[in-house]
GULOVEX-647312 format. One record per residue (C-alpha): residue number from 1; x, y, z. Coordinates in Angstrom, 2 decimals, padded with zeros to 5 digits. Layout:
% GULOVEX-647312
ATOM  pos        X        Y        Z
ATOM  NUM        X        Y        Z
...
***
This chain:
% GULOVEX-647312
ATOM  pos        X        Y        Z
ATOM    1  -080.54   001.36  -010.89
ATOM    2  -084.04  -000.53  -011.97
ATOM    3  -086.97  -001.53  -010.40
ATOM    4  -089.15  -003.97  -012.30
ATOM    5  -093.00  -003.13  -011.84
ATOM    6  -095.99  -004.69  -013.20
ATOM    7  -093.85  -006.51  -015.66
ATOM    8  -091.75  -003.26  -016.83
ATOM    9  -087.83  -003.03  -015.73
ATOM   10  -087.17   000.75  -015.13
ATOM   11  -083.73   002.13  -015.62
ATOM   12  -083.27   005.38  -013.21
ATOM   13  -080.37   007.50  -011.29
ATOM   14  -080.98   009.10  -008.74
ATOM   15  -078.51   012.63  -008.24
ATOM   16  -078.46   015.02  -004.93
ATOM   17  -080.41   015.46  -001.93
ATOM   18  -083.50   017.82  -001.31
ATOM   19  -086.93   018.35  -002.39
ATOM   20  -087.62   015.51  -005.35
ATOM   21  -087.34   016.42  -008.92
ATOM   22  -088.07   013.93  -011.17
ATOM   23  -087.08   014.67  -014.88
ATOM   24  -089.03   012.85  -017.79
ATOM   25  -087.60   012.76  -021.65
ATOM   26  -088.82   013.12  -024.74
ATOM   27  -089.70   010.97  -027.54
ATOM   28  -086.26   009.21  -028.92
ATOM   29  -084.75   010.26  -025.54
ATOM   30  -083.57   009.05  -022.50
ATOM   31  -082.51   009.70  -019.24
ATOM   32  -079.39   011.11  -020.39
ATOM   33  -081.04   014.22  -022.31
ATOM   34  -080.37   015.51  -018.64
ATOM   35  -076.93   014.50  -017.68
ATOM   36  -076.31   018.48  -018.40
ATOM   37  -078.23   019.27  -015.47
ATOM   38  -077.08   017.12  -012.96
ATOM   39  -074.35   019.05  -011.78
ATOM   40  -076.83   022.30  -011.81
ATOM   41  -079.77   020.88  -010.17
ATOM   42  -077.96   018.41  -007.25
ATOM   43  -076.59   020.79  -005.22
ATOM   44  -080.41   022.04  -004.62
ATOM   45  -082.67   019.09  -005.65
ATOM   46  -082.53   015.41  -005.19
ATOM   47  -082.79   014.02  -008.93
ATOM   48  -084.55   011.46  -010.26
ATOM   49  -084.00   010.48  -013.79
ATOM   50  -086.14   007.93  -015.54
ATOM   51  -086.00   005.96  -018.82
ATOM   52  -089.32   005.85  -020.03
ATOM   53  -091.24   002.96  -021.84
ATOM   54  -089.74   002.01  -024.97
ATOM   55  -086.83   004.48  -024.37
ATOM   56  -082.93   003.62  -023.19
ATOM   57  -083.04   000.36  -021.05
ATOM   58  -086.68   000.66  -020.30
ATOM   59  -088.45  -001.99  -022.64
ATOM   60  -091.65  -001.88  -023.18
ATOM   61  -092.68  -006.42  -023.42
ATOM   62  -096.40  -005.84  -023.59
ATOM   63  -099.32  -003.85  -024.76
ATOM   64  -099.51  -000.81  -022.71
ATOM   65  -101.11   002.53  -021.88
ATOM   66  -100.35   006.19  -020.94
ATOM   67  -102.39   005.17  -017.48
ATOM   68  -100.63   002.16  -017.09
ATOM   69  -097.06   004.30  -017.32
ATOM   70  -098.26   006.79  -014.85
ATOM   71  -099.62   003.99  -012.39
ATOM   72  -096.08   002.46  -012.47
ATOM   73  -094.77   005.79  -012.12
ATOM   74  -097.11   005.99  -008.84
ATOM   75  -095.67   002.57  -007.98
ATOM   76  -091.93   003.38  -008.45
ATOM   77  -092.50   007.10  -006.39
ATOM   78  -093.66   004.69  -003.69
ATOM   79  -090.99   002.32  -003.45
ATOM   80  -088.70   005.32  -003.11
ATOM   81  -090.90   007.01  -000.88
ATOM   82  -091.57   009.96  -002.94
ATOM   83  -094.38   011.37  -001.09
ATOM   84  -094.12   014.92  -002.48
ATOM   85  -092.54   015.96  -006.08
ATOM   86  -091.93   018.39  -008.58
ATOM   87  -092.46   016.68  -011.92
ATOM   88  -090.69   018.18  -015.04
ATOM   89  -091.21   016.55  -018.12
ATOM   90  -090.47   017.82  -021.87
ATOM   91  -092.78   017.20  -024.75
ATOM   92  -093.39   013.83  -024.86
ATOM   93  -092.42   013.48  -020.93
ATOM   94  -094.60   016.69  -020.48
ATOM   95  -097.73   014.88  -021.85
ATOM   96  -096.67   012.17  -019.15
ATOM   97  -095.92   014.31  -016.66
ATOM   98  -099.15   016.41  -016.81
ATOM   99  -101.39   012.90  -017.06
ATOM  100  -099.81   011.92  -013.84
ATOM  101  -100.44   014.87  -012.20
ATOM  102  -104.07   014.81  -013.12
ATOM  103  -104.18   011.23  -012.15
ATOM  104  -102.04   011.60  -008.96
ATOM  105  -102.43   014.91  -007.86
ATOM  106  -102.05   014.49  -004.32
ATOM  107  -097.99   014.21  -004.62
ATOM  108  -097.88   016.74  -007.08
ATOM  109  -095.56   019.69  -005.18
ATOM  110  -095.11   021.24  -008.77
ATOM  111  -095.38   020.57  -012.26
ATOM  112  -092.83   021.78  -015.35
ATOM  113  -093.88   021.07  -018.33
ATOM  114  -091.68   021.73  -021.27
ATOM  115  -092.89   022.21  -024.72
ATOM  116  -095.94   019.95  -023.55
ATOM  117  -099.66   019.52  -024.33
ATOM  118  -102.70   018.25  -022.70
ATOM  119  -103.31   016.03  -025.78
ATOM  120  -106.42   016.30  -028.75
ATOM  121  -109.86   017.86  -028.02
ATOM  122  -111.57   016.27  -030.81
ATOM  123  -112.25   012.36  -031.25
ATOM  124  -112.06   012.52  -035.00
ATOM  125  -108.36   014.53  -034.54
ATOM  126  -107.32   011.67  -031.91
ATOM  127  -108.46   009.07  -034.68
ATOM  128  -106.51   010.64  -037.01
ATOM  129  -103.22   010.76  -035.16
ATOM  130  -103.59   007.54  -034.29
ATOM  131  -103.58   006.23  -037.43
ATOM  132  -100.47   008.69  -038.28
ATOM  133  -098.47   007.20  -035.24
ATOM  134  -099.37   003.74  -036.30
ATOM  135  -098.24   004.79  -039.76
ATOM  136  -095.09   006.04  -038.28
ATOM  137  -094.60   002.84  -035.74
ATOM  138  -094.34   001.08  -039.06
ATOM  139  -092.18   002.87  -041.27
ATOM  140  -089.82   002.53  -038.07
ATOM  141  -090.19  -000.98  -038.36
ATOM  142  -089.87  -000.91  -041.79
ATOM  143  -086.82   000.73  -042.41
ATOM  144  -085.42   000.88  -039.08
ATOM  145  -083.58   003.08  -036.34
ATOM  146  -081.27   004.89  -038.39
ATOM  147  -082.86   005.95  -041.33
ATOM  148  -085.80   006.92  -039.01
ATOM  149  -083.52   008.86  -037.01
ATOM  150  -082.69   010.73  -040.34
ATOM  151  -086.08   011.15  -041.06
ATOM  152  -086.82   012.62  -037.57
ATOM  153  -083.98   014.90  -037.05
ATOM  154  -084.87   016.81  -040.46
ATOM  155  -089.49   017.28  -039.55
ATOM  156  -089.82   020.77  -038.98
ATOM  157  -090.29   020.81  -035.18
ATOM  158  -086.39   020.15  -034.91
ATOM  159  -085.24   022.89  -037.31
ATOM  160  -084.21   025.34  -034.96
ATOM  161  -081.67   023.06  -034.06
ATOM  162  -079.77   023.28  -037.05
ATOM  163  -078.49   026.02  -035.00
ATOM  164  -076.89   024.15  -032.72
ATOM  165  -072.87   023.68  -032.33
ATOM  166  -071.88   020.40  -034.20
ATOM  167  -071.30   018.75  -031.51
ATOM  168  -074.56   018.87  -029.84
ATOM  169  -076.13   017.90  -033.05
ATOM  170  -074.25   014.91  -033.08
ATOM  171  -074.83   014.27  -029.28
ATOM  172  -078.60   014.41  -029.73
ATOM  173  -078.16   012.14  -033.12
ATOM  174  -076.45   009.70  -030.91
ATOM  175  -078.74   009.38  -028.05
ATOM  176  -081.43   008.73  -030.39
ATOM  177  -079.50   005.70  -032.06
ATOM  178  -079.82   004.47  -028.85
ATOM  179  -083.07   003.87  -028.98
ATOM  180  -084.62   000.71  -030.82
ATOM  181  -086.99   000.25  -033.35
ATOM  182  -089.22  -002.30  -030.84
ATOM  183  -089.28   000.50  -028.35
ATOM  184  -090.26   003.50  -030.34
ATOM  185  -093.30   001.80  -032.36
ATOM  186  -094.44   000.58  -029.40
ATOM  187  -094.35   004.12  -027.56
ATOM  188  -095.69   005.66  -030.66
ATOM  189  -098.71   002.83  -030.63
ATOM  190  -099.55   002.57  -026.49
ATOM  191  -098.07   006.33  -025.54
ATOM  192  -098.89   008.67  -028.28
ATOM  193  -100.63   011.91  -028.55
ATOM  194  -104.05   010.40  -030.08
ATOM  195  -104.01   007.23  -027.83
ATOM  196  -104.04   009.40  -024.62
ATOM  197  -106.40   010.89  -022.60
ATOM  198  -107.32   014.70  -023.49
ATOM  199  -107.11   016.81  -020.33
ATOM  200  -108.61   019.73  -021.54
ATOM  201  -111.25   019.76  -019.81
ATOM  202  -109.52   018.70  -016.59
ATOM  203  -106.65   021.61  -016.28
ATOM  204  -109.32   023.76  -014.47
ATOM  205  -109.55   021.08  -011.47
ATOM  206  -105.36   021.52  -010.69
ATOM  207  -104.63   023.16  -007.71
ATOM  208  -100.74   022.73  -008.22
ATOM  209  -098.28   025.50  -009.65
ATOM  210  -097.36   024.78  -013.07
ATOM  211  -094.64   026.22  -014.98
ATOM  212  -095.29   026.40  -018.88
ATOM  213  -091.65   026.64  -021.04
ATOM  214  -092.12   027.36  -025.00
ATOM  215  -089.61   028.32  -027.36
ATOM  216  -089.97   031.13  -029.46
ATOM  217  -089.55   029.51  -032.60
ATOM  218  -092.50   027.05  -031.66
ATOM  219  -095.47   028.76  -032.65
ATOM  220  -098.16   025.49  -032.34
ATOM  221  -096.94   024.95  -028.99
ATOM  222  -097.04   028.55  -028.01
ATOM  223  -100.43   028.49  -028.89
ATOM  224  -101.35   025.32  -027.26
ATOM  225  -099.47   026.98  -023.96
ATOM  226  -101.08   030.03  -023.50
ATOM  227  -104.58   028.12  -023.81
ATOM  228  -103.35   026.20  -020.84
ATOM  229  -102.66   029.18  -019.25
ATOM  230  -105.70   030.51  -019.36
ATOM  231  -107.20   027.07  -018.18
ATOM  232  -104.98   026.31  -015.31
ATOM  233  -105.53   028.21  -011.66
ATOM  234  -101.77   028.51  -010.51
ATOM  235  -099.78   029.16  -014.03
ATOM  236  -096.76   031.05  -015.22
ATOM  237  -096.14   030.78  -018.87
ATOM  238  -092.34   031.62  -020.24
ATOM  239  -091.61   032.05  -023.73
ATOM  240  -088.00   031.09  -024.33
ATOM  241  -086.37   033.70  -026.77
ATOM  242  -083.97   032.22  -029.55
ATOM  243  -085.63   028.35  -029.22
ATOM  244  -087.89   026.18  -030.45
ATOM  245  -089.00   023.05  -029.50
ATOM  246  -086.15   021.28  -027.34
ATOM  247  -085.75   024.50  -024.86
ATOM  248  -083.13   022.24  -022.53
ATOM  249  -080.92   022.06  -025.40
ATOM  250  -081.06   025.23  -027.16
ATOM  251  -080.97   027.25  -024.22
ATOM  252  -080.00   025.19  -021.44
ATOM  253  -078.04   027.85  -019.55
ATOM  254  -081.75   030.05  -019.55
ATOM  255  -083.60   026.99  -019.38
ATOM  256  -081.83   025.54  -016.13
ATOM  257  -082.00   029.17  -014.25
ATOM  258  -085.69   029.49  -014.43
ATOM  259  -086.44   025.71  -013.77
ATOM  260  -084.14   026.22  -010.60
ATOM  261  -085.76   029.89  -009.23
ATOM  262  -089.39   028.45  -009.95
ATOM  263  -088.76   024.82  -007.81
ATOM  264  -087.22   026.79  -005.03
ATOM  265  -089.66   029.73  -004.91
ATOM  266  -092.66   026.74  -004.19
ATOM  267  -090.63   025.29  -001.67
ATOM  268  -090.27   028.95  -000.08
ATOM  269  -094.02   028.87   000.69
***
């Protein structure tokens, strides 16, 4: 399904009936990182699975911002009168699914936020990553998809994931050959860490329950996580043993229990 919004055609499925639960990807993901959850999650929730900007069939045709994303979010929600959601969104998703919560709070039931962070403090470290995104965007460009994919697969953050059956390895290879080169420098210039808004100083003002997932094996986010913690009024923090970064792939079986228990224990209130 799609729905075309200020100029943006978003690709979506919608899984299930129940309370909402919209799922946002990762960078070089799409909606289907969570086809293995579908069959989990619909008996309980209705699903809601989005391409992103710049990711799968969701093209991003014009400069954009991490604002502008959650406004059309907002927009979308509204068509499909979404008046109350939980919002889970990993890493990349996470950053977008905690800056629409702060931005749209009021339809914020819960908020998951997998391997996620609230973005840069500093002005001179946004500055910085900026110019190592736009650095990135380019070598994308450059080079293209596939030998950025190779690139990406073997940074550090993915290492635990060496781990991983063959198979999955070559699943997660594949969905990020999906992608294209267009789509990722332009996330990487409009939607990346340095570009949006720090929220900080902001976590304080959330009423909301918030789930915090980390992986083990992910010590900067770990840190990063129980800061938020400590910041936000309504927390629980879970550190995922034997995982790093991508906790929905490594430990999906773990990952999807405690996503589950937490969505349905808010609804039980």
């Amino acid at each position: 399904m799609k729905l075309s919004i200020n100029g943006t055609t978003y690709h979506y499925e919608v899984y299930g009936e129940g309370a909402p639960l919209v799922l946002l990807h990762g960078f070089t993901g799409s909606r289907a990182t969570w086809s293995p959850f579908i069959e989990k999650f619909q008996g309980f929730f209705q699903l809601i699975l989005i391409d992103l900007p710049g990711h799968g069939e969701t093209e991003i045709k014009q400069p954009f911002s991490m604002k502008q994303c959650c406004d059309d979010l907002k927009e979308m929600f509204t068509q499909l009168q979404l008046t109350s959601i939980h919002l889970l969104g990993y890493s990349m998703g996470g950053r977008i699914a905690l800056s629409f919560a702060m931005y749209y709070p009021e339809i914020i039931r819960s908020l998951l936020l997998e391997s996620a962070s609230p973005g840069l403090e500093i002005k001179d470290e946004r500055a910085e990553r900026i110019k190592r995104d736009e650095k990135l965007a380019n070598r994308i460009e450059s080079e293209g998809l596939e030998a950025f994919v190779d690139f990406w697969q073997e940074i550090p953050l993915f290492h635990s994931q060496k781990r991983l059956p063959i198979e999955k390895q070559q699943a997660i290879r594949k969905e990020r050959l999906t992608q294209t080169e267009e789509g990722l420098a332009a996330s990487l210039r409009y939607m990346g860490t340095g570009t949006q808004p720090s929220w900080w100083n902001e976590l304080v003002k959330a009423s909301f329950p918030v789930l915090l997932l980390t992986g083990e094996w992910d010590e900067k986010f770990i840190k990063i996580n129980q800061k938020m913690d400590t910041l936000f009024l309504n927390s629980q923090l879970e550190i995922i043993s034997t995982a790093g970064h991508a906790i929905h792939v490594e430990q999906p079986e773990i990952f999807g229990k405690i996503v589950k228990e937490f969505i349905l224990a808010q609804d039980e209130k």
